[in-house]
N, CA and C atoms as a LAMMPS dump frame, in Angstrom:
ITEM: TIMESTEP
0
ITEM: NUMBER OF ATOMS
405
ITEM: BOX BOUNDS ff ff ff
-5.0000000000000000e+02 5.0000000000000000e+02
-5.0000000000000000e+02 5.0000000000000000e+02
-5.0000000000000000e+02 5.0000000000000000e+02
ITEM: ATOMS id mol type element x y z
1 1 1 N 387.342 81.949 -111.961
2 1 2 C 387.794 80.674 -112.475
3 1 3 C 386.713 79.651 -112.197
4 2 1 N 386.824 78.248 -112.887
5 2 2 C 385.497 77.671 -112.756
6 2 3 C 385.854 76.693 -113.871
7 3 1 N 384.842 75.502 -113.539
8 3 2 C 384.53 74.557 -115.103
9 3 3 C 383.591 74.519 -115.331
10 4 1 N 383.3 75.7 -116.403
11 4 2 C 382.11 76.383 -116.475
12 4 3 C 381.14 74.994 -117.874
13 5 1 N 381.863 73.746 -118.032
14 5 2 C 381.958 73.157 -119.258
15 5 3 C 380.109 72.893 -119.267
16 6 1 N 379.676 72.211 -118.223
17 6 2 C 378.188 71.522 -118.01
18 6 3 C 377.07 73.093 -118.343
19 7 1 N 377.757 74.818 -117.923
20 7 2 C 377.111 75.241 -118.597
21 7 3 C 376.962 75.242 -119.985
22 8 1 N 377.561 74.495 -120.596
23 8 2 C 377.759 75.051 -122.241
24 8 3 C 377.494 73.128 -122.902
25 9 1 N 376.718 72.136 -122.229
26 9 2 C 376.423 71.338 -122.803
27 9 3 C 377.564 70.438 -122.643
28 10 1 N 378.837 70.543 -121.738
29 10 2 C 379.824 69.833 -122.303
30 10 3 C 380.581 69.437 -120.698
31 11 1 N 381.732 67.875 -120.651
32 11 2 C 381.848 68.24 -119.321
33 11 3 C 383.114 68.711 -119.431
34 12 1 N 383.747 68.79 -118.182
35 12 2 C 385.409 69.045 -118.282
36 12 3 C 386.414 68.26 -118.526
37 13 1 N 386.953 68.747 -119.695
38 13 2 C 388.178 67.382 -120.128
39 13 3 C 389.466 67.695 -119.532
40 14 1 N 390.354 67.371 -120.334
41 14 2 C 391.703 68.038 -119.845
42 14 3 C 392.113 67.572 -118.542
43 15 1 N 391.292 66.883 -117.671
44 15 2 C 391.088 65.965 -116.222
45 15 3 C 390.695 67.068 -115.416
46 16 1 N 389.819 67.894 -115.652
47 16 2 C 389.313 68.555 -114.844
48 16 3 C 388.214 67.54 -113.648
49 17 1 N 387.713 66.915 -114.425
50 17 2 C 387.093 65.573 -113.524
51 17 3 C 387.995 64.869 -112.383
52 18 1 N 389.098 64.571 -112.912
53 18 2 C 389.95 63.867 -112.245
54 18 3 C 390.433 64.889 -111.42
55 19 1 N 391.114 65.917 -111.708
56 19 2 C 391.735 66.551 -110.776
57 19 3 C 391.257 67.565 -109.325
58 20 1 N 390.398 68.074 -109.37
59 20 2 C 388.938 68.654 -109.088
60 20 3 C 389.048 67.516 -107.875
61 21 1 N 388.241 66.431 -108.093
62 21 2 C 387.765 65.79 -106.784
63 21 3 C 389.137 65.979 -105.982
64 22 1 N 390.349 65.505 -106.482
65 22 2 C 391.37 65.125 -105.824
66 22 3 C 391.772 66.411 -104.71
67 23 1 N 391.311 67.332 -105.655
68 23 2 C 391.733 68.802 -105.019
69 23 3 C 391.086 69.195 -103.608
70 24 1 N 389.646 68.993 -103.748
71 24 2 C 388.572 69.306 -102.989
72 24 3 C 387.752 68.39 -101.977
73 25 1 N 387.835 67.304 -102.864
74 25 2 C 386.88 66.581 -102.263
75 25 3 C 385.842 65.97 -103.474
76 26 1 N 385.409 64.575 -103.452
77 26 2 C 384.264 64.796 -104.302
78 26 3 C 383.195 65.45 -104.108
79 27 1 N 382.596 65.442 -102.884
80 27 2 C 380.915 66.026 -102.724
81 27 3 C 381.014 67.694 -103.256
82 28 1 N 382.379 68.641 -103.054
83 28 2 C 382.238 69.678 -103.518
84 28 3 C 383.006 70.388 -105.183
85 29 1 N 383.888 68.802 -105.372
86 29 2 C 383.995 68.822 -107.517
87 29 3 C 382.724 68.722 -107.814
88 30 1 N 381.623 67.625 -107.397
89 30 2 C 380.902 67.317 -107.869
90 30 3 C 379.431 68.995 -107.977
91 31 1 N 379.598 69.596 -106.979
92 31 2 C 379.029 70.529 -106.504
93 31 3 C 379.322 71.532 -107.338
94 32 1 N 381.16 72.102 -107.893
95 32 2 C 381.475 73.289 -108.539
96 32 3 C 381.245 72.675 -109.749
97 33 1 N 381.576 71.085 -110.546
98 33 2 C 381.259 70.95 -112.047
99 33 3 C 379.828 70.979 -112.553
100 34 1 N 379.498 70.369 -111.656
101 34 2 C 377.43 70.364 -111.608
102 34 3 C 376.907 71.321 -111.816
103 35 1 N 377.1 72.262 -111.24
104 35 2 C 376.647 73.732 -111.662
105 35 3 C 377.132 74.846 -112.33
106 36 1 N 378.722 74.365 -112.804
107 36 2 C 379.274 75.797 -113.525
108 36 3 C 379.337 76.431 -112.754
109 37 1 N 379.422 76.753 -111.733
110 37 2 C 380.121 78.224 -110.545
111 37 3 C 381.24 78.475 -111.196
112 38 1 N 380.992 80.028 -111.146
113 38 2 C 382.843 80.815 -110.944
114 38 3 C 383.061 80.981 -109.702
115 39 1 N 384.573 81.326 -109.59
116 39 2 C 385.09 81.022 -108.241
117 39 3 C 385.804 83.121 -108.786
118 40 1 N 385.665 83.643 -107.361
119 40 2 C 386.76 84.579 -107.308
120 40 3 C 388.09 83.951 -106.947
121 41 1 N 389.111 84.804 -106.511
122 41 2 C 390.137 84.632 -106.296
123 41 3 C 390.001 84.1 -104.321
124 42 1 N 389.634 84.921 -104.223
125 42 2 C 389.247 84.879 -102.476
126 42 3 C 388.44 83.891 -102.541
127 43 1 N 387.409 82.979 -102.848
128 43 2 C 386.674 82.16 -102.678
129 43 3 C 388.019 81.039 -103.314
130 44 1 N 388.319 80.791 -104.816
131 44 2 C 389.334 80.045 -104.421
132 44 3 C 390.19 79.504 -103.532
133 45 1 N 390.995 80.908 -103.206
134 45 2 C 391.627 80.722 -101.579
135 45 3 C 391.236 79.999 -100.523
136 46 1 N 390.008 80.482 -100.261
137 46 2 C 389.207 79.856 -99.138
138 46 3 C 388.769 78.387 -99.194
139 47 1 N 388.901 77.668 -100.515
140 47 2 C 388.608 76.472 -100.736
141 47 3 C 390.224 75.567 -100.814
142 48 1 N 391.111 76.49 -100.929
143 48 2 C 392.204 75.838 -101.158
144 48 3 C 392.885 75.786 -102.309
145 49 1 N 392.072 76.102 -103.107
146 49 2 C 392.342 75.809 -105.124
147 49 3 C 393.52 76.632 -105.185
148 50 1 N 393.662 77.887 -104.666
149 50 2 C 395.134 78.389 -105.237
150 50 3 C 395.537 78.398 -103.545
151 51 1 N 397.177 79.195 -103.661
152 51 2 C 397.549 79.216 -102.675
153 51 3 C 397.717 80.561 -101.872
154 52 1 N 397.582 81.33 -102.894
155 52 2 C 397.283 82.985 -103.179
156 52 3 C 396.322 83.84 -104.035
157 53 1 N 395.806 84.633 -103.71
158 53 2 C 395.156 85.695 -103.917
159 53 3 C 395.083 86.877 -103.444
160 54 1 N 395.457 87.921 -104.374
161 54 2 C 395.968 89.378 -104.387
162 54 3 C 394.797 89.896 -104.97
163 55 1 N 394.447 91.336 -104.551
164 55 2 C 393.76 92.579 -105.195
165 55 3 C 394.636 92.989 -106.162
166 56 1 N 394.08 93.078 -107.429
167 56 2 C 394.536 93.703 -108.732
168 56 3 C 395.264 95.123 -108.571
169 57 1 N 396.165 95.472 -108.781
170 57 2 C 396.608 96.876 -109.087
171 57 3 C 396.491 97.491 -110.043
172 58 1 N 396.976 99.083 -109.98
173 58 2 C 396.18 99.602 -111.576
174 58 3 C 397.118 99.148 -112.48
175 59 1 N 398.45 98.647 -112.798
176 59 2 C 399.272 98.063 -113.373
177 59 3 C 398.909 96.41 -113.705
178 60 1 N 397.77 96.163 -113.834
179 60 2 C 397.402 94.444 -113.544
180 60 3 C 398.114 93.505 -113.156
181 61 1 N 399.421 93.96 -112.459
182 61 2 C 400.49 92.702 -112.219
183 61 3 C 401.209 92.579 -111.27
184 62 1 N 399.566 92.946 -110.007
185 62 2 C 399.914 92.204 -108.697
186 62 3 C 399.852 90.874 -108.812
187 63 1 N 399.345 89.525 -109.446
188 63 2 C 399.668 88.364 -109.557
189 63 3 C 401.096 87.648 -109.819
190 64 1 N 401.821 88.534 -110.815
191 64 2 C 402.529 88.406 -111.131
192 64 3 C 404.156 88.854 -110.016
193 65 1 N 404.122 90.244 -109.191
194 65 2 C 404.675 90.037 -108.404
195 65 3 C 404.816 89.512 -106.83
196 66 1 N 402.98 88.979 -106.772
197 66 2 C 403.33 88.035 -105.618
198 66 3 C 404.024 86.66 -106.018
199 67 1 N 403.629 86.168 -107.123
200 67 2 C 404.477 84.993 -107.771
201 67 3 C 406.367 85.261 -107.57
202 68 1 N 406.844 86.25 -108.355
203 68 2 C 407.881 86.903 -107.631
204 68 3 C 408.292 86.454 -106.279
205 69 1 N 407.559 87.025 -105.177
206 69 2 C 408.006 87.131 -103.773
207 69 3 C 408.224 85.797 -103.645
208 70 1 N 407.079 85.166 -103.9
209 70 2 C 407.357 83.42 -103.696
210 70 3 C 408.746 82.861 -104.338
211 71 1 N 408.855 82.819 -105.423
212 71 2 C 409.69 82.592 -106.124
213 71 3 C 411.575 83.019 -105.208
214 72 1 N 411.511 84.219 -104.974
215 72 2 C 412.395 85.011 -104.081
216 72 3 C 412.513 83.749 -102.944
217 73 1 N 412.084 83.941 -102.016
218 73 2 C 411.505 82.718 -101.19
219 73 3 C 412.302 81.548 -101.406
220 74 1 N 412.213 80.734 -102.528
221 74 2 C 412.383 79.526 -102.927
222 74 3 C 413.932 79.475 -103.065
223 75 1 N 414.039 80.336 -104.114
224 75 2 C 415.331 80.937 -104.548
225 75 3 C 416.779 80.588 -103.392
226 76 1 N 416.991 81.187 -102.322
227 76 2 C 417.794 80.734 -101.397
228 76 3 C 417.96 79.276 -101.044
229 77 1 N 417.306 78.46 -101.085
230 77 2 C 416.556 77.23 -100.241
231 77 3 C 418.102 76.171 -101.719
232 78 1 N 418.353 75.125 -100.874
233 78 2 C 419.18 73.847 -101.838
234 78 3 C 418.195 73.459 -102.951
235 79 1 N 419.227 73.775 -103.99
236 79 2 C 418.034 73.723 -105.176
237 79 3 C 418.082 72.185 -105.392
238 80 1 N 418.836 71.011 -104.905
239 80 2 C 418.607 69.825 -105.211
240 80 3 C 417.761 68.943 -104.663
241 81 1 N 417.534 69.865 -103.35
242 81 2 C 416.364 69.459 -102.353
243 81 3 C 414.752 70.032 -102.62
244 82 1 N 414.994 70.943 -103.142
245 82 2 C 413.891 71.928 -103.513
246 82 3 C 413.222 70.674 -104.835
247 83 1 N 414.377 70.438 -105.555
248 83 2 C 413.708 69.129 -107.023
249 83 3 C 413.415 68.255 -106.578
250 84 1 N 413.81 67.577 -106.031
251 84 2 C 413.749 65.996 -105.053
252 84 3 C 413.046 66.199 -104.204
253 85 1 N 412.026 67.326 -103.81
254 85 2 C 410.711 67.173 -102.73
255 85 3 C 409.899 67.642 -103.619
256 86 1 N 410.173 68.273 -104.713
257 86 2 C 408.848 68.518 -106.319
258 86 3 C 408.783 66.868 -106.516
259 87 1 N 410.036 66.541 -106.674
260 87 2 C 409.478 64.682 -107.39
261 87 3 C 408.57 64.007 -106.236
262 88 1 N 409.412 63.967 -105.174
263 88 2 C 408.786 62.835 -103.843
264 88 3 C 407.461 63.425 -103.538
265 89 1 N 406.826 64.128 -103.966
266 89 2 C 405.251 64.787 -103.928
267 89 3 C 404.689 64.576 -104.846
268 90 1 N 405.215 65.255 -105.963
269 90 2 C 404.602 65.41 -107.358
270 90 3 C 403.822 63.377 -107.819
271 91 1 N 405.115 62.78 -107.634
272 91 2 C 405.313 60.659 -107.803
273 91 3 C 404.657 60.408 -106.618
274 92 1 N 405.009 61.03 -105.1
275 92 2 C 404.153 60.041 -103.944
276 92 3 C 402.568 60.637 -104.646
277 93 1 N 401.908 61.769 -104.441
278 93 2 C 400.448 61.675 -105.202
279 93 3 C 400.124 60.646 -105.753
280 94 1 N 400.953 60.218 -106.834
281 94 2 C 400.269 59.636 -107.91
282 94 3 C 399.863 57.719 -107.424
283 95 1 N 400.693 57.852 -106.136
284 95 2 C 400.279 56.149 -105.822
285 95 3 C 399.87 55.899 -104.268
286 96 1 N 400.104 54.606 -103.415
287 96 2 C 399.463 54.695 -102.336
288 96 3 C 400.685 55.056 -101.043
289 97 1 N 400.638 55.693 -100.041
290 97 2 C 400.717 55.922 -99.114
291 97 3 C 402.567 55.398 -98.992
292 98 1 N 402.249 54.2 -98.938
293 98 2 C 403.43 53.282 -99.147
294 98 3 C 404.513 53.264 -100.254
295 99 1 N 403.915 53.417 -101.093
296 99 2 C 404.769 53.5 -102.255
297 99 3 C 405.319 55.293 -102.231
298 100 1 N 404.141 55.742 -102.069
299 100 2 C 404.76 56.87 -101.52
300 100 3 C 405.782 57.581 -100.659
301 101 1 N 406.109 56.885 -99.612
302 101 2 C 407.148 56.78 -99.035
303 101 3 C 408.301 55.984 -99.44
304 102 1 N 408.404 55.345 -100.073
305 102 2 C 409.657 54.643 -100.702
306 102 3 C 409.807 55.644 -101.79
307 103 1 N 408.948 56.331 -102.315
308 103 2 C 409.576 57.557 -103.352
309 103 3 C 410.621 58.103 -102.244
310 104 1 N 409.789 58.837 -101.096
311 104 2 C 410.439 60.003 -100.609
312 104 3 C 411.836 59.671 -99.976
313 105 1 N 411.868 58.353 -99.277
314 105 2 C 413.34 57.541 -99.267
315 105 3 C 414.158 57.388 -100.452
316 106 1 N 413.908 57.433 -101.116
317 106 2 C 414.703 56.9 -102.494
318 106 3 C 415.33 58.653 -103.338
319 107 1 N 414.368 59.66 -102.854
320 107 2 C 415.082 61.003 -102.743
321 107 3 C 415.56 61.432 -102.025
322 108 1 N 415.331 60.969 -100.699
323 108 2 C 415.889 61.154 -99.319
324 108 3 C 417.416 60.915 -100.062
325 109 1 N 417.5 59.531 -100.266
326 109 2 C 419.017 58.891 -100.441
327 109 3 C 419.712 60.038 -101.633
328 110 1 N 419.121 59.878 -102.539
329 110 2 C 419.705 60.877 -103.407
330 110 3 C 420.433 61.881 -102.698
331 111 1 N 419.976 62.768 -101.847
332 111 2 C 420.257 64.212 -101.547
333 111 3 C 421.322 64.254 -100.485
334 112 1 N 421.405 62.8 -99.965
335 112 2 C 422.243 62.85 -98.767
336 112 3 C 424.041 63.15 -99.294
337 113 1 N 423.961 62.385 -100.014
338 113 2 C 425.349 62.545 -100.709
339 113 3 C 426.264 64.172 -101.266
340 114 1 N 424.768 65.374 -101.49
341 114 2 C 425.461 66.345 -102.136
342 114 3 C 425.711 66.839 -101.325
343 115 1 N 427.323 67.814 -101.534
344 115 2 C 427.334 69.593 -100.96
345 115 3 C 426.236 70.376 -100.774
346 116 1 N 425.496 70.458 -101.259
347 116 2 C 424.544 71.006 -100.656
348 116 3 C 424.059 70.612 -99.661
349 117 1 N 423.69 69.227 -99.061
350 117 2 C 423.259 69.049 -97.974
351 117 3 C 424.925 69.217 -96.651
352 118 1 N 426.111 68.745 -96.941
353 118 2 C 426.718 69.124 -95.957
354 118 3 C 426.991 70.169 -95.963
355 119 1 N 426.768 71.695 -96.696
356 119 2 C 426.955 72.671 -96.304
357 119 3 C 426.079 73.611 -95.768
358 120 1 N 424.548 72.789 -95.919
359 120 2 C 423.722 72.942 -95.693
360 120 3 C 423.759 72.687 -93.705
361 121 1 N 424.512 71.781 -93.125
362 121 2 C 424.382 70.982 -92.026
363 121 3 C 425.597 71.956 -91.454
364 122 1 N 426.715 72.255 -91.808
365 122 2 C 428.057 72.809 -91.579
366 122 3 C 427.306 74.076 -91.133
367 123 1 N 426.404 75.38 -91.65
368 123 2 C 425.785 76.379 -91.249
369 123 3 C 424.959 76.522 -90.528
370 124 1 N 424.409 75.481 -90.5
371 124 2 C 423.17 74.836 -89.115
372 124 3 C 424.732 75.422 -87.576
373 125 1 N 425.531 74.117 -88.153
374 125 2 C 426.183 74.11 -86.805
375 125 3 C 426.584 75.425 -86.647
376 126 1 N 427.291 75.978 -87.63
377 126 2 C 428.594 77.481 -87.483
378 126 3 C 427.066 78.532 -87.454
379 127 1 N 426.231 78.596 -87.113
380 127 2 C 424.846 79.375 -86.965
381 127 3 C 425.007 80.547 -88.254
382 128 1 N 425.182 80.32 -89.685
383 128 2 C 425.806 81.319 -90.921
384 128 3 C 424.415 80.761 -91.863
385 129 1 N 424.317 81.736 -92.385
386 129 2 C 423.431 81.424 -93.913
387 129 3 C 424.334 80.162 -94.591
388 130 1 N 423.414 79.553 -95.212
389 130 2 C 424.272 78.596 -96.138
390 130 3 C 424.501 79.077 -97.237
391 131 1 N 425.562 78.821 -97.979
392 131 2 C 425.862 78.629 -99.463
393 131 3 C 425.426 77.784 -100.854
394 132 1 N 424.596 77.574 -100.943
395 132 2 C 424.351 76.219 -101.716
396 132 3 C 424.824 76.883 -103.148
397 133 1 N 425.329 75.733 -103.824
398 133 2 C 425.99 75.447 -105.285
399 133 3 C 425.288 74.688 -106.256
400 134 1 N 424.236 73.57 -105.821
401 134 2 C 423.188 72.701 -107.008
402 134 3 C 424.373 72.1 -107.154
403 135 1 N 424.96 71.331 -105.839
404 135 2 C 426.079 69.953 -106.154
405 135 3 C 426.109 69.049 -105.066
């Protein structure tokens, strides 16, 4: 993987510019767009760019079932809390520090109100898996 664009005369659109520094750092966007490097999977990793990297199987779709496992993973977890910490991340990114935190309060508040969070708290206490419903 790579933005291979500056080899081919061209730079990276699509906000590869934008997103890149944010990811890395500038001194090393500026370093992988500047030169067109490909990245393996393991060198990705090691930079942070993905969050996983698997050896291919002869079936090509070890990517696909470590995505799976993750997914599995997620799956159990309060799915209203699971959305409302995608937003309060996804929205705090996009502004400063501060404002950022009044996102994550303002989902905080949201979540306090559902079944899911008191049954979520009820299994804490009774030491049981929780039940969650997405209510």
């Amino acid at each position: 993987m790579g933005l291979i664009e500056t080899t081919r005369g061209l730079l990276p659109g699509a906000g590869g510019t934008q997103r890149l520094p944010r990811c890395l750092g500038v001194a090393l966007a500026k370093e992988l767009i500047f030169t067109g490097r490909r990245l393996n999977g393991a060198q990705a990793r090691e930079l942070g760019l993905v969050n996983h990297a698997v050896a291919q199987n002869e079936e090509g779709n070890a990517a696909y079932h470590r995505a799976l496992a993750l997914a599995q993973e997620i799956l159990p977890q309060a799915p209203i809390a699971v959305r409302l910490g995608k937003v309060a991340i996804d929205r705090g990114m996009e502004v400063d520090i501060a404002s950022g935190m009044a996102i994550e309060q303002m989902c905080y508040a949201q979540n306090i109100p559902t079944q899911d969070r008191l049954e979520g708290m009820a299994a804490f206490r009774e030491k049981r898996a929780p039940k969650f419903v997405g209510k």
